[in-house]
TORPA-4810 file (N, C-alpha, C, O; in nm, 3 decimals):
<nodes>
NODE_1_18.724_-11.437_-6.428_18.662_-11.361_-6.533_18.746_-11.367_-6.660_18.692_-11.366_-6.771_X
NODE_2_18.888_-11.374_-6.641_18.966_-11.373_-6.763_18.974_-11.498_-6.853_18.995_-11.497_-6.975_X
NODE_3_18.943_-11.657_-6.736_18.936_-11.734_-6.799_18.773_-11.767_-6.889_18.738_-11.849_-6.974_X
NODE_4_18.716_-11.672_-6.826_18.564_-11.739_-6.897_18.593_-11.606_-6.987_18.588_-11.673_-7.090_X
NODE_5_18.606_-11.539_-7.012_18.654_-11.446_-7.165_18.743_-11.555_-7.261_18.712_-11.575_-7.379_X
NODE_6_18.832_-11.607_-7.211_18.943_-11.678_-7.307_18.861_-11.802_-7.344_18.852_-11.829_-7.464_X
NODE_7_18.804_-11.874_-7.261_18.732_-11.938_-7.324_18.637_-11.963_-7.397_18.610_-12.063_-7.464_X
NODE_8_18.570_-11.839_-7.377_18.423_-11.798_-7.500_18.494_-11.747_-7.629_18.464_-11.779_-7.745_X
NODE_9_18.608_-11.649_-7.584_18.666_-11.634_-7.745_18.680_-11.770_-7.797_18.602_-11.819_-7.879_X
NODE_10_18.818_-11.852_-7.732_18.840_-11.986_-7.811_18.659_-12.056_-7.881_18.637_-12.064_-8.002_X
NODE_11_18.576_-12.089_-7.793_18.470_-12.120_-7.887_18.460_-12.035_-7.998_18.508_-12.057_-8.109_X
NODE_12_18.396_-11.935_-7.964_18.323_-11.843_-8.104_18.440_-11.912_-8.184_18.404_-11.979_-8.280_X
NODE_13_18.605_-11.904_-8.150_18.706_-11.914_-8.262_18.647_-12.060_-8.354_18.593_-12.094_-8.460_X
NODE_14_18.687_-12.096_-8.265_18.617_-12.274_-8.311_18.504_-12.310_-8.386_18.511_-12.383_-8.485_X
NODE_15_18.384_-12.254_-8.334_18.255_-12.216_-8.415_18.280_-12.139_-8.558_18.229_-12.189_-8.658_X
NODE_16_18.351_-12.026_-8.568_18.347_-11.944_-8.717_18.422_-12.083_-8.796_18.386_-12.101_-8.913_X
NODE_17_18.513_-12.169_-8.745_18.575_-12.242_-8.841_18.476_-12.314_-8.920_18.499_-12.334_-9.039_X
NODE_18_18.357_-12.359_-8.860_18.279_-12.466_-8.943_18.215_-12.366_-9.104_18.199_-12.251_-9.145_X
NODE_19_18.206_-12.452_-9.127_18.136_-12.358_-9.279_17.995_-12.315_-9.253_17.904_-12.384_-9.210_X
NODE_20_17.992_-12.192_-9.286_17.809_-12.159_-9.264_17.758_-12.237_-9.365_17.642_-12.278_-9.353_X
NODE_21_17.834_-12.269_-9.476_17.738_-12.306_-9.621_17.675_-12.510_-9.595_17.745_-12.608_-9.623_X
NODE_22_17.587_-12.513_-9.559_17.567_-12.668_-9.519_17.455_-12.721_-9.655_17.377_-12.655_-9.723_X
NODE_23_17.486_-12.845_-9.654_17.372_-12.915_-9.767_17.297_-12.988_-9.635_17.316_-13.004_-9.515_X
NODE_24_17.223_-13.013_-9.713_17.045_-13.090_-9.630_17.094_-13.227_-9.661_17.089_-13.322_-9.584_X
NODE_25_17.135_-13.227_-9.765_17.140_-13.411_-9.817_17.285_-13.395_-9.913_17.295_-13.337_-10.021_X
NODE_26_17.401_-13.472_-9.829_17.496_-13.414_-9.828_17.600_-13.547_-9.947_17.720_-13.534_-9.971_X
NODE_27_17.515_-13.656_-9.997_17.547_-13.754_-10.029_17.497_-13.745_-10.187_17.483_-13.843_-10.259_X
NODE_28_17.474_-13.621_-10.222_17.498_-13.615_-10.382_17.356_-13.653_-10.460_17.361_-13.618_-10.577_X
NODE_29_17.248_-13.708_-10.429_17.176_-13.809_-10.505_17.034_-13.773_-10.481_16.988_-13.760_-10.367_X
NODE_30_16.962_-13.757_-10.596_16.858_-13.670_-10.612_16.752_-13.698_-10.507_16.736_-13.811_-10.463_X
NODE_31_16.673_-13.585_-10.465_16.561_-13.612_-10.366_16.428_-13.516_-10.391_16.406_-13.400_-10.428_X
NODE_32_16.347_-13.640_-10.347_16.236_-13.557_-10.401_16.224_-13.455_-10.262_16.223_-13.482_-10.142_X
NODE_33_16.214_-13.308_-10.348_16.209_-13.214_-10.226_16.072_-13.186_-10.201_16.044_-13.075_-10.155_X
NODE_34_15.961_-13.286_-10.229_15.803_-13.285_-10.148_15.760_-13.362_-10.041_15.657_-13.379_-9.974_X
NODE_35_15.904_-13.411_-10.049_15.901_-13.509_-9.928_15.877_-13.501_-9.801_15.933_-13.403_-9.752_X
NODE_36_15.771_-13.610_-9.669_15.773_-13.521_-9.558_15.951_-13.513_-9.468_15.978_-13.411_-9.405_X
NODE_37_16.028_-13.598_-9.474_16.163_-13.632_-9.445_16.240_-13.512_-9.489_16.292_-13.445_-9.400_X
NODE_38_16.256_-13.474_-9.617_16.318_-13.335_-9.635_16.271_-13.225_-9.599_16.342_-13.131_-9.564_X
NODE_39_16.093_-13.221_-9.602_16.046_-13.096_-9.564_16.097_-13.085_-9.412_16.132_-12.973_-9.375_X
NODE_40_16.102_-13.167_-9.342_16.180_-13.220_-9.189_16.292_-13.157_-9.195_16.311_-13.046_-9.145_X
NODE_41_16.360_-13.213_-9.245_16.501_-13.155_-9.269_16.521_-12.977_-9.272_16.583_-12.896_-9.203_X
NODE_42_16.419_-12.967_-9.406_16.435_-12.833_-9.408_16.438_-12.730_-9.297_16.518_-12.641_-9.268_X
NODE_43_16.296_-12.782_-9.231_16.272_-12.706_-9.147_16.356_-12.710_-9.018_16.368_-12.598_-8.968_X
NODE_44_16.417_-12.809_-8.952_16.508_-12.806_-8.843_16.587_-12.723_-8.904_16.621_-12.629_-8.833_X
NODE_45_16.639_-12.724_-9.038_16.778_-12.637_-9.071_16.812_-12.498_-9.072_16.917_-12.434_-9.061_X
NODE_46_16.631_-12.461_-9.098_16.598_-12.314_-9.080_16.563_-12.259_-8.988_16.539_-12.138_-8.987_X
NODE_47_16.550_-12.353_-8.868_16.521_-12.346_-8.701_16.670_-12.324_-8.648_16.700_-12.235_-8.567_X
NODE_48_16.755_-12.409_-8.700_16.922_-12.370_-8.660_16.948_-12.246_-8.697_16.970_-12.158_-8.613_X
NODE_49_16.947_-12.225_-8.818_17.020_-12.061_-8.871_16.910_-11.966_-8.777_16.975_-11.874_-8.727_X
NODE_50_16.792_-11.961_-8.745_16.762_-11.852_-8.672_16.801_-11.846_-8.535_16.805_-11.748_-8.460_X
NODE_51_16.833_-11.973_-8.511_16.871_-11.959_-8.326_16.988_-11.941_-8.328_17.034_-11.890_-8.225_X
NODE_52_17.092_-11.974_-8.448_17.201_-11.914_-8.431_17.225_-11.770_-8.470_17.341_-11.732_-8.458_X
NODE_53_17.155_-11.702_-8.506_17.114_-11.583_-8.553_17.067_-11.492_-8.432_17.096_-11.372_-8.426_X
NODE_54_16.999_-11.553_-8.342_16.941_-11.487_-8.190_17.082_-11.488_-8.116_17.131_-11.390_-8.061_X
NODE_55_17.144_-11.621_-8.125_17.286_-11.635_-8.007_17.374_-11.500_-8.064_17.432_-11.421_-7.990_X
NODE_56_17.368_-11.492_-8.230_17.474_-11.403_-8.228_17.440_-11.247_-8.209_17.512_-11.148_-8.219_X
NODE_57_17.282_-11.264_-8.171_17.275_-11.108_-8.126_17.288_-11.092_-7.956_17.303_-10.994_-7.882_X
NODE_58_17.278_-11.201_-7.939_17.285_-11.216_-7.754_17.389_-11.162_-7.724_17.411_-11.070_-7.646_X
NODE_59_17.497_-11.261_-7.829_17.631_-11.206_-7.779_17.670_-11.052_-7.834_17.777_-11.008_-7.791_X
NODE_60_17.635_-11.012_-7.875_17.657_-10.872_-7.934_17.577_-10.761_-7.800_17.635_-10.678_-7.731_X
NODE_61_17.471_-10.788_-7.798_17.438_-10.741_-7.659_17.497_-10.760_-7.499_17.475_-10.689_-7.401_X
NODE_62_17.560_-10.856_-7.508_17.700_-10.890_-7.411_17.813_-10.844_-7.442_17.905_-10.867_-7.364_X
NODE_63_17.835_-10.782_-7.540_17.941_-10.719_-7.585_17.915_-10.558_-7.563_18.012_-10.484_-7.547_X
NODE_64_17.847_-10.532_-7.562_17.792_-10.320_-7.549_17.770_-10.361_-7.400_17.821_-10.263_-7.345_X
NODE_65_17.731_-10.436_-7.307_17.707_-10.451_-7.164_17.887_-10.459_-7.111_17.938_-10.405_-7.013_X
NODE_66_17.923_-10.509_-7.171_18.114_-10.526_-7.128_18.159_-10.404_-7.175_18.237_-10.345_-7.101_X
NODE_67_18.127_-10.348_-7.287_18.197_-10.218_-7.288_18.120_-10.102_-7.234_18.151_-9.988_-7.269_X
NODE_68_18.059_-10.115_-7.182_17.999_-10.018_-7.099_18.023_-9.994_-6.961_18.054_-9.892_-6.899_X
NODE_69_17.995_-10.152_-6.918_18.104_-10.181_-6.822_18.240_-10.133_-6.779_18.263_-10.084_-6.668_X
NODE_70_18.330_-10.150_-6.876_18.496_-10.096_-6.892_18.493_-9.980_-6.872_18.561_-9.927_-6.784_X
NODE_71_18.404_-9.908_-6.957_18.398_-9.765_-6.982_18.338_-9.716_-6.816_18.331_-9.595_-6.798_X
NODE_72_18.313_-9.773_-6.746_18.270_-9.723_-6.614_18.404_-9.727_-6.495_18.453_-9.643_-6.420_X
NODE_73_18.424_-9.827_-6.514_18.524_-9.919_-6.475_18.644_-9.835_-6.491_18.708_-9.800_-6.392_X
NODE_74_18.676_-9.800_-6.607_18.818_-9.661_-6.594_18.771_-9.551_-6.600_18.835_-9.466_-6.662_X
NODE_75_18.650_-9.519_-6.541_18.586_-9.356_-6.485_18.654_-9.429_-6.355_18.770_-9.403_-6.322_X
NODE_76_18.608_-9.483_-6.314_18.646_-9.484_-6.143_18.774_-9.524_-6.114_18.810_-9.499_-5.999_X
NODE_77_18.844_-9.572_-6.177_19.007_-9.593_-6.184_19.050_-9.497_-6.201_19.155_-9.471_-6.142_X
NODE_78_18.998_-9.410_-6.277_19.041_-9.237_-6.269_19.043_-9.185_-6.169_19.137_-9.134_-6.108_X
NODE_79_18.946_-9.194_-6.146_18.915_-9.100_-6.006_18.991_-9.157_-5.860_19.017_-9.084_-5.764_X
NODE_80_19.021_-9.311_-5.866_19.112_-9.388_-5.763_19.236_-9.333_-5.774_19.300_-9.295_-5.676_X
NODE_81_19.286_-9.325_-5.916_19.439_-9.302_-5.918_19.408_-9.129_-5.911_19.515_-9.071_-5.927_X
NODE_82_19.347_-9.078_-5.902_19.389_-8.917_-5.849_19.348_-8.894_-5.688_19.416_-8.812_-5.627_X
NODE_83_19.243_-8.962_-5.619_19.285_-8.976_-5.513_19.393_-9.068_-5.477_19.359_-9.080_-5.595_X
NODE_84_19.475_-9.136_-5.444_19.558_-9.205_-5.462_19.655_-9.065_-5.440_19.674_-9.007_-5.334_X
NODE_85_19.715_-9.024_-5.591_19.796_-8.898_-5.597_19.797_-8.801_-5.497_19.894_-8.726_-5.488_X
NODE_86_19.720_-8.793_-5.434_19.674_-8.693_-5.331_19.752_-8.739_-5.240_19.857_-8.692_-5.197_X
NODE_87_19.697_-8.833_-5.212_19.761_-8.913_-5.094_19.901_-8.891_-5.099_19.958_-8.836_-5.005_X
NODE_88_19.971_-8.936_-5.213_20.078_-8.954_-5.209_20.169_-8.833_-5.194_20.252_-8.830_-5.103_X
NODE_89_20.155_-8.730_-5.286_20.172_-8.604_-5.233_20.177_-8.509_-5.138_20.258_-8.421_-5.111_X
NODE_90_20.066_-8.547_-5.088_20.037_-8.477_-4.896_20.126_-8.573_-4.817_20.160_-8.525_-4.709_X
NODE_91_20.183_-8.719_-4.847_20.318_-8.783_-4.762_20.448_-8.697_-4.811_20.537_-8.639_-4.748_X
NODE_92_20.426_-8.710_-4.923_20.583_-8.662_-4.933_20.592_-8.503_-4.903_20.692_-8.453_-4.849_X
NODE_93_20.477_-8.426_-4.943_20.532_-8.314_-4.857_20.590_-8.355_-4.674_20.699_-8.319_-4.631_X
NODE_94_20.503_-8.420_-4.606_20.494_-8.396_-4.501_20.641_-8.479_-4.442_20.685_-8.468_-4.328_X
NODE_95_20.696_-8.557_-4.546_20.805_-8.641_-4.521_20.924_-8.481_-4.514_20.973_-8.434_-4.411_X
NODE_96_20.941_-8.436_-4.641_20.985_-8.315_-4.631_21.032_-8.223_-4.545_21.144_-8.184_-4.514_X
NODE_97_20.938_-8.201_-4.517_20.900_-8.077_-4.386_20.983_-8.193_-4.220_21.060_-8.150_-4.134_X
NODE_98_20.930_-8.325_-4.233_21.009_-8.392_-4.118_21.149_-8.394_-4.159_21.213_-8.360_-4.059_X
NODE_99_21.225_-8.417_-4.251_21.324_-8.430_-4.254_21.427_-8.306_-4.273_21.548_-8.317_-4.251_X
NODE_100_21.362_-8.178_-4.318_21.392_-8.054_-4.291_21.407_-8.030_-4.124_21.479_-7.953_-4.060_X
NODE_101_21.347_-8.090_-4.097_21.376_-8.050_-3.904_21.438_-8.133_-3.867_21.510_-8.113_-3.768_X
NODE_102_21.435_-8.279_-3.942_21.601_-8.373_-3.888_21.700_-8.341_-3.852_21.769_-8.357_-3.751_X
NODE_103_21.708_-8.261_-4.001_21.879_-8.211_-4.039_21.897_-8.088_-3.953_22.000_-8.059_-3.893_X
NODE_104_21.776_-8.016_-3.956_21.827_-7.925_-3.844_21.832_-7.946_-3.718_21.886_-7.864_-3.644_X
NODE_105_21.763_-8.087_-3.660_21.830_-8.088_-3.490_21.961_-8.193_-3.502_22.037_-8.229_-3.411_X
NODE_106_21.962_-8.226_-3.639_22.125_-8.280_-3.637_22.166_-8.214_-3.595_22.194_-8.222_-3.476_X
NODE_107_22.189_-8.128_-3.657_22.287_-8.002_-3.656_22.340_-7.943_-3.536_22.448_-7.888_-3.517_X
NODE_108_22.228_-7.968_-3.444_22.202_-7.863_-3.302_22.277_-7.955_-3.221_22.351_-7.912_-3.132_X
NODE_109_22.262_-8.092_-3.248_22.279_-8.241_-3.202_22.185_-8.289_-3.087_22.207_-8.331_-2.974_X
NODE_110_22.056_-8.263_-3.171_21.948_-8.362_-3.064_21.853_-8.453_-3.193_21.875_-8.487_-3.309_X
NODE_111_21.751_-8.466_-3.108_21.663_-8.581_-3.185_21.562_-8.481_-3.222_21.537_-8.373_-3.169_X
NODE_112_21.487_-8.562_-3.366_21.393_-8.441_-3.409_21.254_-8.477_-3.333_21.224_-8.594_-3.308_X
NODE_113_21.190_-8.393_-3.306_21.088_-8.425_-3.183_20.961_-8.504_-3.182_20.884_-8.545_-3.095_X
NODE_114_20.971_-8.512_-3.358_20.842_-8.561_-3.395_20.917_-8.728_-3.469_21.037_-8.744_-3.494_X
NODE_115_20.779_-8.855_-3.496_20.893_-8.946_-3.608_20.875_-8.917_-3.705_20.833_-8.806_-3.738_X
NODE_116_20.903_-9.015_-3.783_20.874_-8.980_-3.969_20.719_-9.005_-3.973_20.667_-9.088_-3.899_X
NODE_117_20.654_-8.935_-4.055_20.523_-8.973_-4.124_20.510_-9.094_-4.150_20.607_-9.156_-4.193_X
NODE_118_20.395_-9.152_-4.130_20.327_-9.275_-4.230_20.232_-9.249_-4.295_20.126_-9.197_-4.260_X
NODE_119_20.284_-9.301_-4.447_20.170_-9.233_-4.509_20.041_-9.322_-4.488_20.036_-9.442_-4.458_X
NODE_120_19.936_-9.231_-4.512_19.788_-9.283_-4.474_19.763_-9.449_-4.631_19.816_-9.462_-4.742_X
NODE_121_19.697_-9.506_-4.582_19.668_-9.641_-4.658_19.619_-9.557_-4.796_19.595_-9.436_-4.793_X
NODE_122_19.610_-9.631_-4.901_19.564_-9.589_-5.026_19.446_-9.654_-5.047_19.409_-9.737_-4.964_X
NODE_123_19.353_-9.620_-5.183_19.253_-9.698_-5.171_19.299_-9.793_-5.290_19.371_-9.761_-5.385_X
NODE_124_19.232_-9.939_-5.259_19.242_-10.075_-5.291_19.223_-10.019_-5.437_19.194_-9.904_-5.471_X
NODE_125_19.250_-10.151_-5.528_19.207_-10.125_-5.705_19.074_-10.178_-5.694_19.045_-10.248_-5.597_X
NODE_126_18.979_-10.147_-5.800_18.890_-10.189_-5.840_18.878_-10.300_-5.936_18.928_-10.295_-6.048_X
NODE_127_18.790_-10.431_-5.880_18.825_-10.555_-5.981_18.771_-10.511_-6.126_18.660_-10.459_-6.138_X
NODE_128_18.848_-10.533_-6.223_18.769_-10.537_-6.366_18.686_-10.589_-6.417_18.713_-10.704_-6.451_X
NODE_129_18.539_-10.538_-6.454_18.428_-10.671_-6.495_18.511_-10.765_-6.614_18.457_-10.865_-6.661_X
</nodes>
């Protein structure tokens, strides 16, 4: 996913370089513009600027779909990393409380009766669109 982002930026990058400003007849030298060859011309040229005009709303609509996306995407990363916290918290109390009774059957000089906690698995990350 990261490489097909890096690579659509690099295009668009590549694409803004060309000049929007284009001539029809680029060789200087007068033409009759009643011509069917230029009216040709014309018209493919004004068939380009609108389809490039549709692509750049496509992509703009792929752009509010990705951030909408994200914006979902760290709702639930929220909510992972506070369960998560939970988790982690309810171990270390419970590590606590075992090692509070370590030290006290050190003390006595036996073994503590229970082992150490394991903490319970966490939940996985969520891939990023």
């Amino acid at each position: 996913r990261y490489c097909e982002r890096v690579r659509s930026q690099l295009v668009d990058k590549e694409a803004k370089k060309k000049s929007t400003r284009q001539r029809l007849m680029g060789d200087g030298l007068p033409r009759l513009l009643t011509s069917d060859a230029f009216f040709a011309r014309v018209q493919t040229h004004e068939k380009q600027l609108r389809d490039e005009a549709a692509q750049k709303a496509v992509r703009a609509r792929g752009g509010d779909a990705y951030k909408s996306a994200m914006a979902e995407y760290s709702s639930l990363s929220r909510e992972r990393d506070a369960l998560n916290d939970a988790i982690k918290a309810a171990h270390a109390k419970s590590v606590a409380e075992w090692e509070a009774e370590r030290d006290c059957q050190k003390k006595v000089g036996k073994r503590a009766r229970w082992t150490k906690p394991v903490r319970e698995a966490l939940h996985p990350a969520i891939a990023k669109p």
